[in-house]
KEKOLTI-769982 format. One line per 5 residues: number of its first residue (from 1); for each residue x, y, z of N, C-alpha, C, CB. Coordinates in steps of 0.02 Angstrom, whole numbers, plus 50000, padded with zeros to 5 digits. Each point is the difference from the previous one (the first is absolute). Glycine has a CB too. Example, Ala and Ser with C-alpha at 12.3 -4.5 7.8 and 13.67 -1.06 7.14 Angstrom:
// KEKOLTI-769982
1	50660,49716,50390,49955,50059,50000,50045,50060,50000,49905,49941,50062  50077,50112,49902,50042,50059,50003,49961,50055,50037,50059,49968,49892 $
This chain:
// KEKOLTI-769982
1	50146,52021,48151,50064,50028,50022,49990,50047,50059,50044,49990,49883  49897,50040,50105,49986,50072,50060,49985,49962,50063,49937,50099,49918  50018,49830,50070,49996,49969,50051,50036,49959,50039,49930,50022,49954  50121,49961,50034,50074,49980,49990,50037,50044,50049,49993,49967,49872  50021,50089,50105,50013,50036,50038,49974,50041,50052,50043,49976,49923 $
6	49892,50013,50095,49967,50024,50041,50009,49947,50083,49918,50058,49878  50053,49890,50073,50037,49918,50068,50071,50006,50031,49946,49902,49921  50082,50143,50026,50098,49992,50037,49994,50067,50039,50097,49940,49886  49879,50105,50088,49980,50063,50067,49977,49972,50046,49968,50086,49944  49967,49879,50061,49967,49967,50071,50045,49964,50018,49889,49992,49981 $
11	50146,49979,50008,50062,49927,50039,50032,50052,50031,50037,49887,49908  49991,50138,50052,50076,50067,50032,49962,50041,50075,50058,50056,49837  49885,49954,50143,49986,50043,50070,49979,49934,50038,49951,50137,49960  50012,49824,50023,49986,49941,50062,50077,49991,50036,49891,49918,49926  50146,50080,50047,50079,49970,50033,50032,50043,50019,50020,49922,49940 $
16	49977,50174,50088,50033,50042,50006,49943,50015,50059,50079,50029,49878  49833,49945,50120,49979,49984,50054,49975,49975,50058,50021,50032,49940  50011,49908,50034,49994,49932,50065,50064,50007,50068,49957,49898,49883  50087,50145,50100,50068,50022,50061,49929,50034,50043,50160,50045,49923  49819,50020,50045,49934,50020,50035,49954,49986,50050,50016,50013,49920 $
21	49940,49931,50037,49974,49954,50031,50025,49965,50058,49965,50001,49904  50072,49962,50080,50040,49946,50063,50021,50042,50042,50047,49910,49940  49961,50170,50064,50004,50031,50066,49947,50016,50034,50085,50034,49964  49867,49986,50004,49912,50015,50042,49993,49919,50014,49919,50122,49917  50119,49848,50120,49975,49900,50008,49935,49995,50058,50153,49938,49989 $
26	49845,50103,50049,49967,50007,50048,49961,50067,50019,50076,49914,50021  49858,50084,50016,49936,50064,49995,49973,49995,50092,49938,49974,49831  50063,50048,50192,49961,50020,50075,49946,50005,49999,50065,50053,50033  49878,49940,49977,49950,50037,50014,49988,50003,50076,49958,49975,49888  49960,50024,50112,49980,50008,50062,49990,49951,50049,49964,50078,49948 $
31	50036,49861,50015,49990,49948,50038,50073,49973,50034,49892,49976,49922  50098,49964,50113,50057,49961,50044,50074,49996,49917,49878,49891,50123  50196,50098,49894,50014,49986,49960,50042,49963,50021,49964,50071,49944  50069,49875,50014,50026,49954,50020,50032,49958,49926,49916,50008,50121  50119,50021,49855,50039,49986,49952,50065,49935,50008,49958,50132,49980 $
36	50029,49834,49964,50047,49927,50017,50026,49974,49936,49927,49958,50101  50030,50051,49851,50018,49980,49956,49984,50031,49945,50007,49921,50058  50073,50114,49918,49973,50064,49935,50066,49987,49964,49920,50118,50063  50069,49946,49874,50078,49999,49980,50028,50064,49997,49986,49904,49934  50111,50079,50085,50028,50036,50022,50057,50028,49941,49961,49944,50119 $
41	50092,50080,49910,50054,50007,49944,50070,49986,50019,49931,50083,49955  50101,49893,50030,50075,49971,50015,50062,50038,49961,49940,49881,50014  50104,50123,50010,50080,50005,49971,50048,49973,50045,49978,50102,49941  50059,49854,50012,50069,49985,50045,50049,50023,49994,49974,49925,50008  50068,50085,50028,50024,50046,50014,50073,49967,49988,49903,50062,50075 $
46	50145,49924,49880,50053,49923,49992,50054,50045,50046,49983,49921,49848  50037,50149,50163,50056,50016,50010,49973,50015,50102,50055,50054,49833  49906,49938,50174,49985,50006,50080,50018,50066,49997,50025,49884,50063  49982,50174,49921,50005,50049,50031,49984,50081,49981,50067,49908,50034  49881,50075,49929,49954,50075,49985,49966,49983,50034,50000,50044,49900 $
51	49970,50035,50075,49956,50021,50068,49941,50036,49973,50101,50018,50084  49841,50015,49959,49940,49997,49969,49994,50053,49952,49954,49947,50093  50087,50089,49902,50007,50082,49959,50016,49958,49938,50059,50113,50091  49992,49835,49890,50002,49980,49946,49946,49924,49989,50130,50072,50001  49856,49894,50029,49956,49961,49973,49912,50026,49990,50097,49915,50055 $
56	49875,50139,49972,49954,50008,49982,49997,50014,49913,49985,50030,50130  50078,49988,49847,49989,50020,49950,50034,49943,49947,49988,50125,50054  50010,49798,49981,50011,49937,49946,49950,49983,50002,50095,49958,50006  49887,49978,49928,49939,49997,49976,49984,49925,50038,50012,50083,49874  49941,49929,50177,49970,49933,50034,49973,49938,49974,49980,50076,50060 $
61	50022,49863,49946,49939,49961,49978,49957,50001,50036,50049,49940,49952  49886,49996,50033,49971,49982,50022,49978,49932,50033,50007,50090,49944  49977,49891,50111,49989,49959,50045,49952,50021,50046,50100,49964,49981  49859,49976,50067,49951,49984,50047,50036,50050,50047,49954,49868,49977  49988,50125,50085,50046,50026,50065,50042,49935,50032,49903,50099,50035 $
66	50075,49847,49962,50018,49945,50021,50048,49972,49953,49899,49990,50060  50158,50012,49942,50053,49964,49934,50072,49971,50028,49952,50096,49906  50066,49862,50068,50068,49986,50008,50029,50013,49922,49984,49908,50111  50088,50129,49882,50037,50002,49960,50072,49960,49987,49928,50090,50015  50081,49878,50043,50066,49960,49994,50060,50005,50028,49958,49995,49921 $
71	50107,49995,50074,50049,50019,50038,50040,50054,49955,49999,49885,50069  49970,50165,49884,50042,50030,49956,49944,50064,50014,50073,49895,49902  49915,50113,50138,49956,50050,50025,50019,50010,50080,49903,49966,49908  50164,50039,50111,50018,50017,50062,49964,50076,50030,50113,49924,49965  49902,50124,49972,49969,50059,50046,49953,50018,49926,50115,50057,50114 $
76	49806,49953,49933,49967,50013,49921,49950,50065,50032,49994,49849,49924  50001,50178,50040,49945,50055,50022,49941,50005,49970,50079,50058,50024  49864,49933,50027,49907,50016,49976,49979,50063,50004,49961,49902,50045  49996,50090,49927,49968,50078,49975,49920,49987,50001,50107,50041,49905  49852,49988,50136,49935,49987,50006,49974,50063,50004,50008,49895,50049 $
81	49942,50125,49904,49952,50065,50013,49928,50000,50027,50063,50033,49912  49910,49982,50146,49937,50016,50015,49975,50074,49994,50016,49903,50067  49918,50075,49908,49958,50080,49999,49938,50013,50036,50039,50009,49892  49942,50022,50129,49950,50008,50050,49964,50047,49951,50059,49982,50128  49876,49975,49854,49952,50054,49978,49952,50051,50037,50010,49917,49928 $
86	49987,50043,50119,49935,50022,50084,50037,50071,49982,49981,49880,50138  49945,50162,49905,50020,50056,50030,50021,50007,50069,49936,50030,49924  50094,49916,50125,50018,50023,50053,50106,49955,49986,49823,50014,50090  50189,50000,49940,50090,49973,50017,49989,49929,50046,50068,50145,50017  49975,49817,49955,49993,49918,50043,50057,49996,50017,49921,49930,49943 $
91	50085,50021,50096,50072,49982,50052,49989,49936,49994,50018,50090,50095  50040,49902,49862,50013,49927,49967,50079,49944,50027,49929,50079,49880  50063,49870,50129,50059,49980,50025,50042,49936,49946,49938,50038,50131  50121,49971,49871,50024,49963,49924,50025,49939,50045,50049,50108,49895  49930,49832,50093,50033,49944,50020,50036,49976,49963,49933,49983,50054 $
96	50141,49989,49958,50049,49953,49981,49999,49946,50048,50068,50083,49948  49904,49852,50035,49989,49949,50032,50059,49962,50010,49894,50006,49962  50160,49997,49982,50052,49977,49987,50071,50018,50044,49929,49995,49894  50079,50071,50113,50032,50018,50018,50076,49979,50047,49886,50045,49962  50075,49879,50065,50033,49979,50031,50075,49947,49980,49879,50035,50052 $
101	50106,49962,49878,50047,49978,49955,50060,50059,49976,49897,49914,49964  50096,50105,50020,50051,50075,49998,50031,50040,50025,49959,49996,49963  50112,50007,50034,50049,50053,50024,49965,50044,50023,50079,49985,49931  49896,50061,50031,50003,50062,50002,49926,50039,49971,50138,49976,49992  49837,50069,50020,49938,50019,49947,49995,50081,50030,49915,49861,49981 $
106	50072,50159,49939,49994,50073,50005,49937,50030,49980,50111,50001,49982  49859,50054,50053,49925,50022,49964,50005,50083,49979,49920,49903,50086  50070,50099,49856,49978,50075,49975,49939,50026,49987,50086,49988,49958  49861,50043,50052,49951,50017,50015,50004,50087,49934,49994,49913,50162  49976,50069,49784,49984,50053,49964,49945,50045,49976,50072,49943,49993 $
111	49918,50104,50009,49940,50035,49993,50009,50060,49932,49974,49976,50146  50012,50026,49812,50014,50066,49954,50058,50014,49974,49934,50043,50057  50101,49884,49936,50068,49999,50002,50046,50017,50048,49970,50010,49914  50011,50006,50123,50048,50027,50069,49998,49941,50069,49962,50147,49965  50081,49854,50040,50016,49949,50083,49966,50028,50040,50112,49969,50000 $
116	49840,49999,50035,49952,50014,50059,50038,49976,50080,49885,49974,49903  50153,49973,50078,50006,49958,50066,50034,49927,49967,49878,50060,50076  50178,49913,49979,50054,49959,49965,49986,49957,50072,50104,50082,49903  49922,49834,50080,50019,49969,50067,50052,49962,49966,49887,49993,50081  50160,49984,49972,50044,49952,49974,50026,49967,50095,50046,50081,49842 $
121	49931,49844,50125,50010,49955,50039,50045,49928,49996,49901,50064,50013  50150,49943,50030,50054,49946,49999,49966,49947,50037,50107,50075,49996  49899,49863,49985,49963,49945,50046,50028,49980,50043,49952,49967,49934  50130,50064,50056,50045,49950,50061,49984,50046,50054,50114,49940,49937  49857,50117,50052,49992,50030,50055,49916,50014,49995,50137,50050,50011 $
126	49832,49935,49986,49910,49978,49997,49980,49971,50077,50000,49951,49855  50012,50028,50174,49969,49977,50066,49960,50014,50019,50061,49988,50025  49959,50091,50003,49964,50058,50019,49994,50061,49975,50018,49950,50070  49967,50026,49862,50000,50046,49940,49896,50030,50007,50135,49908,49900  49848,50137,50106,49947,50023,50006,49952,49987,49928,50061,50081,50094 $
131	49956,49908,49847,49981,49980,49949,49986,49928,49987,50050,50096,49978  49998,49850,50041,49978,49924,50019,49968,49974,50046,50071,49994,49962  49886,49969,50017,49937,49961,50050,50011,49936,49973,49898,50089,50019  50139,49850,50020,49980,49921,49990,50059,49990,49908,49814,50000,50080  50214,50031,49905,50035,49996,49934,49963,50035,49959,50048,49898,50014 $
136	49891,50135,50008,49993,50021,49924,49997,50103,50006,49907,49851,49954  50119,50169,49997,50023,50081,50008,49922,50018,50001,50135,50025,49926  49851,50026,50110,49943,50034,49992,50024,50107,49988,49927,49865,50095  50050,50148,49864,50005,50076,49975,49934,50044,49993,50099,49955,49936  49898,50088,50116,49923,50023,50001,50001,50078,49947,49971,49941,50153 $
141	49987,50056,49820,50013,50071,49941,49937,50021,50003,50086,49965,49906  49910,50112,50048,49929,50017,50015,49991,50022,49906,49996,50055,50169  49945,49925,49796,49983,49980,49931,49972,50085,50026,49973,49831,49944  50007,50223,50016,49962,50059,49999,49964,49981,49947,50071,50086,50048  49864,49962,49964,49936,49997,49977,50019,50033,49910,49922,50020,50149 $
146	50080,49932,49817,49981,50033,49916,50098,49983,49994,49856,50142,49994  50164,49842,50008,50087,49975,50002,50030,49963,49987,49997,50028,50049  50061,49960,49938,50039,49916,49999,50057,50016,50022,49956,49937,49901  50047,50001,50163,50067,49995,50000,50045,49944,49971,49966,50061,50086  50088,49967,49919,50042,49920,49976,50056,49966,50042,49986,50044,49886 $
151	50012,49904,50114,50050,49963,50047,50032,49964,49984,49953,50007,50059  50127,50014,49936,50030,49959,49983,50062,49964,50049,49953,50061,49897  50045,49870,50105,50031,49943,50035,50059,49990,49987,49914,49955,50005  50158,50057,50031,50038,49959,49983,50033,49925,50028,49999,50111,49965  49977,49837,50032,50032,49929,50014,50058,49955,49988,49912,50014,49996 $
156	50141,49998,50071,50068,49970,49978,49993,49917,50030,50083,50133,50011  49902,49846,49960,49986,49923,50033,50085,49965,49996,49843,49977,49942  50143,49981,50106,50076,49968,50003,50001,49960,49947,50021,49997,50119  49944,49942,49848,50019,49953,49929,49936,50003,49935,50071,49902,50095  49872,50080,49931,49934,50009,49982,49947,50057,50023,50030,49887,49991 $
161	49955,50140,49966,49967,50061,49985,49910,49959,50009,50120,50078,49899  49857,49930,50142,49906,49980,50026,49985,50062,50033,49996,49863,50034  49974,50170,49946,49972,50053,50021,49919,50011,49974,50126,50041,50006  49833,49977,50046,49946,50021,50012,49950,50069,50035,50048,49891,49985  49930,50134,49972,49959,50089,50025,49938,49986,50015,50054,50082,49922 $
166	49924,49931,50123,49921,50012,50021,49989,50062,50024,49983,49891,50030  49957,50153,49941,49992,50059,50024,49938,49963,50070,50034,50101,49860  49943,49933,50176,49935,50018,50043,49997,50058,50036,49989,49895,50011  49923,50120,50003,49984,50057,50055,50014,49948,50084,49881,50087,49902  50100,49950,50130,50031,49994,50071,49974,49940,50011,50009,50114,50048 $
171	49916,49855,49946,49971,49960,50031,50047,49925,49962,49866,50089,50028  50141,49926,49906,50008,49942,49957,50086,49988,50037,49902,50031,49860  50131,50031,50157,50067,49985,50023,49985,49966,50038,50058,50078,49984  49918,49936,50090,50005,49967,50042,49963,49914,49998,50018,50131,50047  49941,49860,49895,49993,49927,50005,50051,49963,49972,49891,50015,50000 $
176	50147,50019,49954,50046,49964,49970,50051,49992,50017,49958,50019,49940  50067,50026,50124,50053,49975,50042,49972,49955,50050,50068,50099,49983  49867,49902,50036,49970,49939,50048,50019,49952,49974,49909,50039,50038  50091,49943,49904,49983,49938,49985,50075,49972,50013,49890,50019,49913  50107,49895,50092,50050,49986,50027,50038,49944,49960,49946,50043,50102 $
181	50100,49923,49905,50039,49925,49951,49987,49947,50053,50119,50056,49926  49801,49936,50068,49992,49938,50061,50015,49924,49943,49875,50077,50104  50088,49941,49831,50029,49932,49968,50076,49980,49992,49901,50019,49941  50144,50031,50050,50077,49985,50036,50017,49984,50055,50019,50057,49947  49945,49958,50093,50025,49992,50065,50003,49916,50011,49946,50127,50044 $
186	49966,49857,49934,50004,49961,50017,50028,49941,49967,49932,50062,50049  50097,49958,49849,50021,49929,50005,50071,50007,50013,49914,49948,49921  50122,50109,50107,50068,50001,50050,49998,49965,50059,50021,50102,49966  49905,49882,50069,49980,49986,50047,50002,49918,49999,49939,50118,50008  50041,49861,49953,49988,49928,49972,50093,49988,49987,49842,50009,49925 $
191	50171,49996,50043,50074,49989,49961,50047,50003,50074,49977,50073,49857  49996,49970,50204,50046,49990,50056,49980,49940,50025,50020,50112,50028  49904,49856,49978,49980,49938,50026,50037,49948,49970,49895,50041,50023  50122,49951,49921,50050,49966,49948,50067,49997,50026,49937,50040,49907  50086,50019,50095,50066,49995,50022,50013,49965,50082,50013,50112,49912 $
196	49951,49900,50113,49995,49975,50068,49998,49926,50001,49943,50102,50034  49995,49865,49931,49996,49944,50007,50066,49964,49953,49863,50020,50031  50193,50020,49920,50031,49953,49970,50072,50007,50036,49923,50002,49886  50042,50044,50152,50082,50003,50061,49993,49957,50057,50025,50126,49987  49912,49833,50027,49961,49953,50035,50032,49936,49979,49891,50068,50006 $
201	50091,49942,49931,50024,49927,49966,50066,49977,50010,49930,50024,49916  50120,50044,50055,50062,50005,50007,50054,49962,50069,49946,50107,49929  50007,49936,50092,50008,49956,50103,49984,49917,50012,49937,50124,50056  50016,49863,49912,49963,49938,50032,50069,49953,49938,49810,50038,50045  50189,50003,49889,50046,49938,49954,50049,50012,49969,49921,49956,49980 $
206	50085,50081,50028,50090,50031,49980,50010,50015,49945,50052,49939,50062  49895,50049,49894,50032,50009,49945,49976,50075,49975,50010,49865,49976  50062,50146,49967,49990,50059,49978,49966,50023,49952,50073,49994,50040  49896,49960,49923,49943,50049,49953,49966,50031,50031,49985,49941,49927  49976,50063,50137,49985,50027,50055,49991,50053,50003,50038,49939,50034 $
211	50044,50071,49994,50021,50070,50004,50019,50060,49953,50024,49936,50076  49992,50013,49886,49996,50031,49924,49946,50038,49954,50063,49913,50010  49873,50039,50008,49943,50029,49993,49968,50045,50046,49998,49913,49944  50023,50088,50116,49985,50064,50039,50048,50065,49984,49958,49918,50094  50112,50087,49890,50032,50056,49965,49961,49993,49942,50119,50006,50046 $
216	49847,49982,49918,49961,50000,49941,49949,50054,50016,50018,49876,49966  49949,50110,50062,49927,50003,50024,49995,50083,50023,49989,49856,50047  50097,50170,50001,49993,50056,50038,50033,50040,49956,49992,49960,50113  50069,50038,49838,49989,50022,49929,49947,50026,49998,50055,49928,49953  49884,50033,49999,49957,50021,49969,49951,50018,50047,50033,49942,49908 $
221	49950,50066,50171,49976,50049,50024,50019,50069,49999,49976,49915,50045  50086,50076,49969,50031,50074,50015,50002,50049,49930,50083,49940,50099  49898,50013,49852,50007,50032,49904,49946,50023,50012,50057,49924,49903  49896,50025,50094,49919,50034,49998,49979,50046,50057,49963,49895,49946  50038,50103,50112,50024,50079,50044,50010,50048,49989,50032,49962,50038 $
226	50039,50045,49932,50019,50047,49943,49956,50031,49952,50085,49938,50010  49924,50024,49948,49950,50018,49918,49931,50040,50020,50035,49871,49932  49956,50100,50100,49920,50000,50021,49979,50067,50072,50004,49835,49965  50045,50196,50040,50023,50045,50059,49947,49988,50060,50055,50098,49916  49967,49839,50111,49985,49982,50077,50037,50020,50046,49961,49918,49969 $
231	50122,50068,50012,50073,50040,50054,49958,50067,49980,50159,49930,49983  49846,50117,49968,49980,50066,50018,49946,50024,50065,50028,49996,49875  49917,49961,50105,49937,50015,50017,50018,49990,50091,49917,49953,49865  50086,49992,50146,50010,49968,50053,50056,50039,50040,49959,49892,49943  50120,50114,50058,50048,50031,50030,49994,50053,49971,50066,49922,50031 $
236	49920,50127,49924,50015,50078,49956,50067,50005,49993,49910,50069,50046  50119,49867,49941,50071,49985,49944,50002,50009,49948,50022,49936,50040  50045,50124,49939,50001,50005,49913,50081,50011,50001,49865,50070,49954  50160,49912,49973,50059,50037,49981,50064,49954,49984,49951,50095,50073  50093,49904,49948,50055,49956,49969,50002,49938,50067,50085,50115,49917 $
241	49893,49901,50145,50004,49937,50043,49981,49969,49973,49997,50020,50081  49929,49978,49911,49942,49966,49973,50004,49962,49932,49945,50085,50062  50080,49941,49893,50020,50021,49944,50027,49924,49984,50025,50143,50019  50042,49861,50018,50030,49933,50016,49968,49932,49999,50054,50073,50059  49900,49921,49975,49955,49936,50013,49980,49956,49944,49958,50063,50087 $
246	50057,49973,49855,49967,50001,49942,50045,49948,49965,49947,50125,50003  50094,49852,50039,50064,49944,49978,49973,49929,49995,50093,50066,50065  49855,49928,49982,49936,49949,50018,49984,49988,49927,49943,50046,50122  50057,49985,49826,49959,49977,49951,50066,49941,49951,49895,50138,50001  50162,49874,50023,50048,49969,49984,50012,49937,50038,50033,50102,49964 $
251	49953,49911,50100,50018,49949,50054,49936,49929,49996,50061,50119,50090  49892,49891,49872,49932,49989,50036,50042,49930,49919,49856,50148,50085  50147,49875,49854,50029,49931,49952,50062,49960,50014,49955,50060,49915  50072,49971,50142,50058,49981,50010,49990,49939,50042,50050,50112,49985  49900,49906,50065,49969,49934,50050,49963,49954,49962,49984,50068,50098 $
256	49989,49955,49851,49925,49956,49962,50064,49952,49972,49866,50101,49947  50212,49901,50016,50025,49977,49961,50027,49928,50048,50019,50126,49919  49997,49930,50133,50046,49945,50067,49943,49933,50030,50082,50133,50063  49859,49890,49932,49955,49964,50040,49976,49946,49928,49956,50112,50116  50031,49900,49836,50010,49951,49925,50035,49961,50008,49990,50064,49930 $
261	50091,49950,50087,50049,49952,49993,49990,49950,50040,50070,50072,49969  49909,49964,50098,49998,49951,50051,49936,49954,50013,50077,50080,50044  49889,49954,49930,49939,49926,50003,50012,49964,49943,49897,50053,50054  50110,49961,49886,50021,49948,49936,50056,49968,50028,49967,50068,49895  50078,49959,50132,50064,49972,50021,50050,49988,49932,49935,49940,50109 $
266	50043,50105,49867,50038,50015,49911,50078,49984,49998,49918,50112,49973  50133,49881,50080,50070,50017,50004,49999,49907,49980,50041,50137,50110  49905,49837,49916,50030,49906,50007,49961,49991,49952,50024,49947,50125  49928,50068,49849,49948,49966,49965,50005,50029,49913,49917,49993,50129  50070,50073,49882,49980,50045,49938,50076,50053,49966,49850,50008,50070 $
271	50198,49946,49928,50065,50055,49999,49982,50044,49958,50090,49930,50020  49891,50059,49906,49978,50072,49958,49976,50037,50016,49992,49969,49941  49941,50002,50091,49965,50064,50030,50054,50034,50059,49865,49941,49980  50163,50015,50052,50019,50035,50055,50045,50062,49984,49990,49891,50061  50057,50097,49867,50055,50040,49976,49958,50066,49981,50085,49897,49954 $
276	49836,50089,50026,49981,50048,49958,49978,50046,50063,49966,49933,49877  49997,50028,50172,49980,50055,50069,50076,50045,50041,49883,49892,50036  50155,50065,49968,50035,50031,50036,50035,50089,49949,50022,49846,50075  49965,50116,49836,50037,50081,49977,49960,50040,49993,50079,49970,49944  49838,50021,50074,49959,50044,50038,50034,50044,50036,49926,49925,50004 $
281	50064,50022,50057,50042,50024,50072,50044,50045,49998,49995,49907,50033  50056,50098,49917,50049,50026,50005,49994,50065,49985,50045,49907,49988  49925,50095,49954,49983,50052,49958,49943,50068,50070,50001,49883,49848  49941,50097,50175,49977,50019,50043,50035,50015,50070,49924,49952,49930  50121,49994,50074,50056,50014,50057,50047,50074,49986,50012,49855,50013 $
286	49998,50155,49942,50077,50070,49960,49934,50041,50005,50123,49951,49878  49805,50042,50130,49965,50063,49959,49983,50035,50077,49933,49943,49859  50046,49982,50187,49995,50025,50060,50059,50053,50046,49931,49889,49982  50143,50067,50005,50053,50029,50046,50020,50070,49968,50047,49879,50039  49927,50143,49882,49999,50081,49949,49962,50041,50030,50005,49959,49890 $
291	49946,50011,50146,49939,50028,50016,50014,50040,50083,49923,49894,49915  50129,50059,50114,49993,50039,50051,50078,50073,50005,49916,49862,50063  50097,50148,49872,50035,50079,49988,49962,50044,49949,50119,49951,50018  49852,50011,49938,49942,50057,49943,49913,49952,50003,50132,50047,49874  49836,49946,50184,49954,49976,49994,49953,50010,49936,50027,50004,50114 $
296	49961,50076,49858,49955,50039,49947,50031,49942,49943,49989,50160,50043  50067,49829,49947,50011,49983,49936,49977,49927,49994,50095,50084,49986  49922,49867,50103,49994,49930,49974,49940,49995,49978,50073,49952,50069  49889,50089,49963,49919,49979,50008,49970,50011,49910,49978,50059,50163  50068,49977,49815,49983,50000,49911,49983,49956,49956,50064,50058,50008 $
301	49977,49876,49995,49979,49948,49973,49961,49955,50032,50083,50020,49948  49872,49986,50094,49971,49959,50062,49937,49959,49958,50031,50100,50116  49946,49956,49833,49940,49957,49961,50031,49949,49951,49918,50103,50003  50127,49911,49964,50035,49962,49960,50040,49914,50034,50013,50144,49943  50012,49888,50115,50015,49962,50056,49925,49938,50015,50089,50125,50054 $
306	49873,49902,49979,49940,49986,50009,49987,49932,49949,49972,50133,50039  50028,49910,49893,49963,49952,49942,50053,49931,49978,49932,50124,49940  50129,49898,50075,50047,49946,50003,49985,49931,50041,50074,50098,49985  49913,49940,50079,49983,49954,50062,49947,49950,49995,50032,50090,50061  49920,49956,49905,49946,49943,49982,49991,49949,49964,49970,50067,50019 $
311	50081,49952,49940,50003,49958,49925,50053,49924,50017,49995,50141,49907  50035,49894,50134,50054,49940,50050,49970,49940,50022,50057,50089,50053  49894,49951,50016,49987,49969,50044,49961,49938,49970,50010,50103,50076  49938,49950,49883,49935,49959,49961,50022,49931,49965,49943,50118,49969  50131,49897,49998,50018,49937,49934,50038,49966,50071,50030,50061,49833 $
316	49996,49954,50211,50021,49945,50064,49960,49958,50017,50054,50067,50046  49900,49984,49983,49940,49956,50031,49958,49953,49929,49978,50114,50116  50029,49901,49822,49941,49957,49964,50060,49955,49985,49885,50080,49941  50160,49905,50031,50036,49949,49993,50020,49954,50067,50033,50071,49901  49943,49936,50150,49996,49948,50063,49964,49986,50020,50055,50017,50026 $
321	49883,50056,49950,49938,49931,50035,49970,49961,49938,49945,50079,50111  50040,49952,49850,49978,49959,49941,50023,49904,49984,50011,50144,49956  50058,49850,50064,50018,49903,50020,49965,50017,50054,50129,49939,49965  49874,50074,50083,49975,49973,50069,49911,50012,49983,50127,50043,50096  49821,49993,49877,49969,49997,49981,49985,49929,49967,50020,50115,50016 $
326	50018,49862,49940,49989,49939,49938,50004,49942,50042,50061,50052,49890  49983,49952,50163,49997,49945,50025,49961,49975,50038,50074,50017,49979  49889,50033,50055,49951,49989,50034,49935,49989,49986,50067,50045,50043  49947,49981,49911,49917,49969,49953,50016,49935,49970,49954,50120,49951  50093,49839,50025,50013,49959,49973,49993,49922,50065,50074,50105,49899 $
331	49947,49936,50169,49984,49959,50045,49935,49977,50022,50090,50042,50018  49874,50036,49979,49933,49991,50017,49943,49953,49963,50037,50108,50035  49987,49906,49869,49984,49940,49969,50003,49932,50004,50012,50070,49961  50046,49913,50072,50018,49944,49999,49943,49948,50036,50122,50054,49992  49865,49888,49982,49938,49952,50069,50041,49968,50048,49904,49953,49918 $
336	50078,50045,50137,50006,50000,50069,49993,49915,49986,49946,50135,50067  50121,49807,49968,49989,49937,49975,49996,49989,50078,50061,49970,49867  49889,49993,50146,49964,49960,50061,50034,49934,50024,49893,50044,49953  50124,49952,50097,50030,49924,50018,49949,49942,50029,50109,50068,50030 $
């Protein structure tokens, strides 16, 4: 029994000190630092509009620095503690790689409980914001010797919540803004050679799967651009212009559906299918023309959207080629009669 109750004492304090824990997530020393992948603390925030006097004092979870939470995490706030054991003070710089996805982002900087230093940065106005480099926020702070500070994030993302923290010292900053999105670039780079040559085609034969498949094609460049913050990096574009573009991820099934019809030629051949693509169409058509007065919201169902699309396309495409498949093997069997 004594031991019994001795195990439910140890549980009770293990769980009154893991909040603890998960705030010491990170340690300085003397060497290079370069922090990427740790864990942090989260709250969302459902009513958008407290502020850090009252959320320091709600109870956070836990998550990576690297996380997505979903579209029900519009404005969520992180909480990260570093401590510097060294005996000298370091000058540390907080990267948000992400940044370039989000409205809005706010930084509180705490020491002893007391506010040291605050930033708050609007993206529609970020251009020539002294804190952004290439899309991603950079915040330079100084950790003191034997200390912790704490930092806490607030992220108003426009639909989906992807957010990412990297701490580093100076040297590790500056490689990590060196580094560059050459593998985007280049398969944006490739996907324009595509579009070119099917606007080639288009010319030489008129026909429109063609062109169809080139509005396909620049869609899903201009998505992956996006996602992948190449527009940031490349022009130092952020904010609701930008923001916009993001309609591409709508536009890009809308062409894949049109360019289906038209090479199956589904309207003369495949009427079911054709009835079933076009209430695709339609459906993606109302989500697209919603999209351009509350973009944040169309883009909500986009995965759901997404998984629809596939499930479409896939049972289109296997119920047409599969005869045309059969028959062709059935030909190929056949013996060749000699005259």
């Amino acid at each position: 029994m004594a031991l019994g109750r001795l195990l439910l004492v140890v549980l009770m304090l293990s769980l009154v000190a893991l909040p603890a824990l998960a705030l010491e997530s990170v340690a300085s020393g003397e060497q290079g630092v370069a922090l990427t992948d740790f864990s942090i603390e989260y709250f969302i925030d459902g009513s958008q509009t407290k502020d850090y006097e009252t959320v320091r004092l709600e109870s956070f979870d836990q998550t990576m620095s690297t996380t997505t939470l979903g579209t029900r995490a519009a404005v969520t706030w992180y909480r990260v503690s570093l401590h510097n054991p060294g005996p000298d003070d370091r000058s540390l710089f907080l990267h948000l790689p992400k940044a370039y996805h989000v409205r809005s982002i706010d930084i509180v900087e705490e020491r002893s409980s007391r506010v040291v230093n605050r930033l708050s940065v609007n993206l529609n106005e970020a251009d020539a914001h002294p804190a952004m480099y290439r899309g991603t926020l950079v915040y330079p702070f100084e950790l003191q010797a034997g200390k912790t500070t704490v930092v806490y994030v607030r992220s108003h993302a426009y639909s989906h919540q992807w957010f990412s923290l990297k701490v580093y010292d100076d040297e590790n900053s500056r490689r990590a803004l060196a580094g560059g999105h050459l593998d985007i670039a280049l398969m944006v780079g490739m996907m324009l050679a595509l579009v070119f040559y099917n606007g080639l085609l288009y010319f030489a034969t008129s026909k429109k799967e063609n062109i169809y498949y080139s509005l396909y094609l620049i869609s899903g460049l201009v998505w992956i651009a996006l996602s992948y913050g190449l527009v940031a990096k490349a022009f130092n574009a952020y904010g609701d212009a930008v923001f916009v573009l993001n309609l591409s991820l709508i536009t890009m099934p809308i062409f894949l559906l049109l360019f289906m019809m038209a090479i199956f030629e589904t309207h003369e051949y495949f009427r079911t299918e054709h009835r079933v693509l076009q209430g695709m169409l339609a459906l993606l058509v109302v989500t697209f023309v919603y999209g351009l007065f509350d973009i944040a919201t169309a883009l909500k169902p986009a995965s759901s959207l997404a998984a629809l699309m596939m499930v479409v396309t896939f049972s289109v495409s296997r119920c047409r080629l599969l005869p045309l498949i059969s028959i062709i093997s059935k030909r190929s069997m056949t013996p060749m009669v000699t005259m």
